[in-house]
PAVEX-870613 format. One line per 4 residues: number of its first residue (from 1); their letters; for each residue x negated, y, z of C-alpha. Coordinates in steps of 0.2 Angstrom, whole numbers, plus 2048, in hexadecimal, padded with zeros to 3 digits. Example, Ala and Ser with C-alpha at 12.3 -4.5 7.8 and 13.67 -1.06 7.14 Angstrom:
2
1> AS> 7C2 7EA 827  7BC 7FB 824
END
This chain:
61
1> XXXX> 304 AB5 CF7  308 AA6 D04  2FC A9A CF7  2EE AA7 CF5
5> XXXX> 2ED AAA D0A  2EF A95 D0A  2DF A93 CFF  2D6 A9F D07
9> XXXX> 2D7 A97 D17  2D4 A87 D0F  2C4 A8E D08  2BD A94 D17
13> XXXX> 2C3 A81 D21  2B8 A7A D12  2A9 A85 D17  2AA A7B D29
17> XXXX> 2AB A6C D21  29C A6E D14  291 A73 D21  285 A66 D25
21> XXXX> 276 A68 D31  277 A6E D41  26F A7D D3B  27B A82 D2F
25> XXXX> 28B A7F D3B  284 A8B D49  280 A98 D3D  291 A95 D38
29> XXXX> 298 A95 D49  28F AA5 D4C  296 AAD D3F  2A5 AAA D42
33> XXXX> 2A4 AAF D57  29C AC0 D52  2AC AC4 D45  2B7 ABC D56
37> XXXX> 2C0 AAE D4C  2BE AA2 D5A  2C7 A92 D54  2BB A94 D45
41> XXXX> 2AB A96 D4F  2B0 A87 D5C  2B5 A7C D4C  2A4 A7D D45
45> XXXX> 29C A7C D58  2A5 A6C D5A  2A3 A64 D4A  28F A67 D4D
49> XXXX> 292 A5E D5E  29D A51 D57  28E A4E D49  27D A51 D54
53> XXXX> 282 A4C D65  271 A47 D68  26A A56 D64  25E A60 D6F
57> XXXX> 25E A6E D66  268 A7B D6D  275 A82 D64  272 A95 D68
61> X> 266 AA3 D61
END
């Protein structure tokens, strides 16, 4: 059970990681608010930062 919960998690981490545009990571960022998994929602924020701090796009709807 422990390995299935392990590669669950490790599945939805990769969904972060894959995310490229700015687009993609504040949709994903938004998502993740709205269903209240914070440290998800501010991983993807932050690695859209990290990626596009030049941006001037804001990154809200």
């Amino acid at each position: 059970m422990k390995k299935i919960l392990s590669l669950i998690v490790i599945i939805l981490f990769c969904q972060i990681l894959s995310a490229q545009t700015l687009e993609e990571l504040n949709a994903l960022g938004i998502k993740y608010a709205k269903k209240e998994k914070f440290d998800e929602a501010l991983s993807a924020f932050d690695k859209a930062i990290n990626l596009y701090p030049n941006s001037t796009r804001y990154l809200h709807k």
